[in-house]
C-alpha positions as CSV (number, residue, x, y, z in Angstrom):
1,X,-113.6,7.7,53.8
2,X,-110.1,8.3,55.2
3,X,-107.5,5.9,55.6
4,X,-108.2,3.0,58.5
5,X,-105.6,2.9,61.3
6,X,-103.6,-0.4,60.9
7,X,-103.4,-3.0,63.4
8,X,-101.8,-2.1,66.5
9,X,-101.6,1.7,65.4
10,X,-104.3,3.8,67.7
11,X,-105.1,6.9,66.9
12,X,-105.9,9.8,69.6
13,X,-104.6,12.7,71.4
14,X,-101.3,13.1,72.8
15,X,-100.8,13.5,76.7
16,X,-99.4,17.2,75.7
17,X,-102.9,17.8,73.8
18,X,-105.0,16.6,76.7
19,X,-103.2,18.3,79.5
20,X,-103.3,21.8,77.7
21,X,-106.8,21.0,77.5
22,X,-107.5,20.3,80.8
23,X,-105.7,23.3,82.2
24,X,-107.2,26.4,79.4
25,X,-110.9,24.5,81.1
26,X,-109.8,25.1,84.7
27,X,-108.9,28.5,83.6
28,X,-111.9,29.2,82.0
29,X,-114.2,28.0,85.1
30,X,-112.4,30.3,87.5
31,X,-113.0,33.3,85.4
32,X,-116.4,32.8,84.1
33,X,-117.4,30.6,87.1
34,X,-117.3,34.2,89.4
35,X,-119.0,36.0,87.1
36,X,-122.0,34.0,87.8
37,X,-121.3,33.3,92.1
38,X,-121.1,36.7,93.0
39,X,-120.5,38.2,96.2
40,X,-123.2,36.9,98.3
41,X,-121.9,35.4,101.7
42,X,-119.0,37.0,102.0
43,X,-119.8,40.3,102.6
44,X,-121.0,39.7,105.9
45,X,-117.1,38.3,106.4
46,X,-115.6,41.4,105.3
47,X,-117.5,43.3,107.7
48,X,-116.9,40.7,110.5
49,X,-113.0,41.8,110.1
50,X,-113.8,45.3,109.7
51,X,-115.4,45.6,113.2
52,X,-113.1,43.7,114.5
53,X,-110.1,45.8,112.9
54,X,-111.7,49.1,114.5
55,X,-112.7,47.8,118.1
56,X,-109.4,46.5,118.3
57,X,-107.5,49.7,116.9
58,X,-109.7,51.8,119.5
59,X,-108.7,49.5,122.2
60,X,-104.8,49.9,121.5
61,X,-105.4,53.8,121.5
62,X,-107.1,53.4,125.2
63,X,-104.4,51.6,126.6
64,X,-101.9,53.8,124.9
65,X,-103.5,57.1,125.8
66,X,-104.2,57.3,130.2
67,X,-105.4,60.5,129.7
68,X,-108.9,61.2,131.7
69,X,-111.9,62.8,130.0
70,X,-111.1,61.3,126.1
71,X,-113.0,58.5,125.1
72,X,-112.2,55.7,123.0
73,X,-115.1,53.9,121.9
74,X,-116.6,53.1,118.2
75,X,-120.1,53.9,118.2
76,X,-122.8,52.1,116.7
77,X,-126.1,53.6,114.4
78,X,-128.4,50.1,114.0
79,X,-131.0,52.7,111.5
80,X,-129.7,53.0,108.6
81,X,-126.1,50.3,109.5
82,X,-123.2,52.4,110.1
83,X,-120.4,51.9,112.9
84,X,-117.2,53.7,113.2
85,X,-115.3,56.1,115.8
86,X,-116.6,59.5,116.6
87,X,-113.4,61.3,116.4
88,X,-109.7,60.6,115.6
89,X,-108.6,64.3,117.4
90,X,-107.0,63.5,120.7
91,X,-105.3,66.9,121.2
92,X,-105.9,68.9,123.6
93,X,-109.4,70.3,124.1
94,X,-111.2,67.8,122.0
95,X,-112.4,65.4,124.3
96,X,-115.7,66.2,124.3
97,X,-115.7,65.1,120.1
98,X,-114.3,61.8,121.2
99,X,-117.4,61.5,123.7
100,X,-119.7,62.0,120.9
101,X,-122.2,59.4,119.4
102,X,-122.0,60.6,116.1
103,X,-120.2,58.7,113.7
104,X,-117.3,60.8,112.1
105,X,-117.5,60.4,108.5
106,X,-114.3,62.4,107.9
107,X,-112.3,59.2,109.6
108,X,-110.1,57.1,107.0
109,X,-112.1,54.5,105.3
110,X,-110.6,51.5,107.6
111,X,-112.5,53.2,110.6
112,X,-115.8,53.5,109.5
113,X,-118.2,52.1,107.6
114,X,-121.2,54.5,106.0
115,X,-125.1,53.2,105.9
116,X,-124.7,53.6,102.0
117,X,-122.1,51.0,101.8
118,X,-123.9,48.0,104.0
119,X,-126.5,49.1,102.0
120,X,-125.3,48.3,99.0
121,X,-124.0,45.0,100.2
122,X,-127.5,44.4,101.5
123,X,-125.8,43.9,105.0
124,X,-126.7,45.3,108.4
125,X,-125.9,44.8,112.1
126,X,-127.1,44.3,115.5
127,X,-125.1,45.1,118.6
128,X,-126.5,43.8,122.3
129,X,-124.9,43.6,125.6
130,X,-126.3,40.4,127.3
131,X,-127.8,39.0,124.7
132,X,-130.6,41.6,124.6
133,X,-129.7,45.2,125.5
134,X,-129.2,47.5,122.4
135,X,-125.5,49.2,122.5
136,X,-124.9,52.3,121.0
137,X,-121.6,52.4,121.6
138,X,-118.4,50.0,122.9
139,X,-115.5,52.4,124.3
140,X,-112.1,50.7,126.2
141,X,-110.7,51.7,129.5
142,X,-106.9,51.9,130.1
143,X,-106.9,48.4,130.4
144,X,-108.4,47.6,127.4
145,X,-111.6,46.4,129.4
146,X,-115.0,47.2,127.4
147,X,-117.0,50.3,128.4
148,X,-120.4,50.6,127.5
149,X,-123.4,53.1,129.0
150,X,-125.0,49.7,130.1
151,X,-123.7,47.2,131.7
152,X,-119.6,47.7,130.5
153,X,-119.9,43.7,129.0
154,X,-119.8,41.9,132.0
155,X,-121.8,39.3,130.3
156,X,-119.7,39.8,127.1
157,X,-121.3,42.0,123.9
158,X,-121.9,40.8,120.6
159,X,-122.3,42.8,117.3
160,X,-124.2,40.4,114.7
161,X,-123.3,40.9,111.1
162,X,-126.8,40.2,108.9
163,X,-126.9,38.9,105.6
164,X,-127.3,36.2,103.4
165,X,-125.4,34.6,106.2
166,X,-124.8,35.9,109.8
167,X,-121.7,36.3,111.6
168,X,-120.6,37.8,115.1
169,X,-118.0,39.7,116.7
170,X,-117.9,39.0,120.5
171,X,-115.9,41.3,122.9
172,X,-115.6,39.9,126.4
173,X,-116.0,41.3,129.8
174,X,-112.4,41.2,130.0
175,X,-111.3,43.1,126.3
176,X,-110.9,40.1,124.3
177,X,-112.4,41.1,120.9
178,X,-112.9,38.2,118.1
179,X,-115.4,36.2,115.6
180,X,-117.9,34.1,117.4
């Protein structure tokens, strides 16, 4: 057996030893703790900011561009999830692509979003006007107001963000776009 500590003499760790401890544990957790979490939840976040992002980017080119027959609007494909602008070419004799329904793929990457990415995120979406009217698109006047081939939001419109959680993005009858 080893030596006994005397009387009055403990023997332990030093506050240095247990603090260095502590910390390489707390270190540890974060990096092996989100290996296990994953993403889950916050997906439907991420695309929360993206629709706001690209509703609001389209509403800054209507107010910015007066011109009559262009359309600034981000469309909306519920089957498979997809969302984005139809086109970004506002030069002359184009209007008629910025009218479109279609989604333009070609669009940089903070514009759209493809049905293979929600996909893989296991995320989808649902965009009503009135609480129950399917929208395939929302466009912007001049003035920033909503524009929609139904009732133009006079209710307000809400795109629902499905997940393991669900999140909206209302736009109001007046332009204001945000998370509800």
């Amino acid at each position: 057996m080893g030596p006994k500590p005397r009387a009055g003499q403990q023997r332990g760790f030093s506050l240095v030893e247990l603090i260095t401890v502590v910390i390489l544990i707390g270190v540890l957790s974060v990096f092996v703790g989100s290996r296990f979490i994953g993403g889950n939840g916050f997906a439907e976040y991420v695309y929360q900011a993206k629709v706001i992002a690209v509703l609001r980017v389209m509403q800054t080119r209507a107010m910015h561009d007066t011109r009559p027959g262009y359309c600034f609007q981000v469309n909306f494909d519920s089957s498979p999830s997809s969302f984005g602008p139809p086109s970004l070419n506002y030069t002359g004799g184009a209007s008629s692509d910025t009218c479109s329904t279609i989604i333009d793929t070609t669009n940089p990457d903070n514009l759209f979003t493809s049905d293979a990415e929600m996909l893989a995120n296991n995320v989808s979406f649902s965009a009503v006007t009135d609480g129950s009217v399917p929208l395939d698109f929302i466009g912007f006047d001049n003035l920033g107001r909503p524009l929609t081939a139904e009732t133009n939001c006079a209710a307000g419109c809400k795109i629902d963000v499905l997940g393991e959680k669900t999140v909206s993005v209302c736009v109001e009858a007046q332009g204001y776009v945000h998370a509800c």
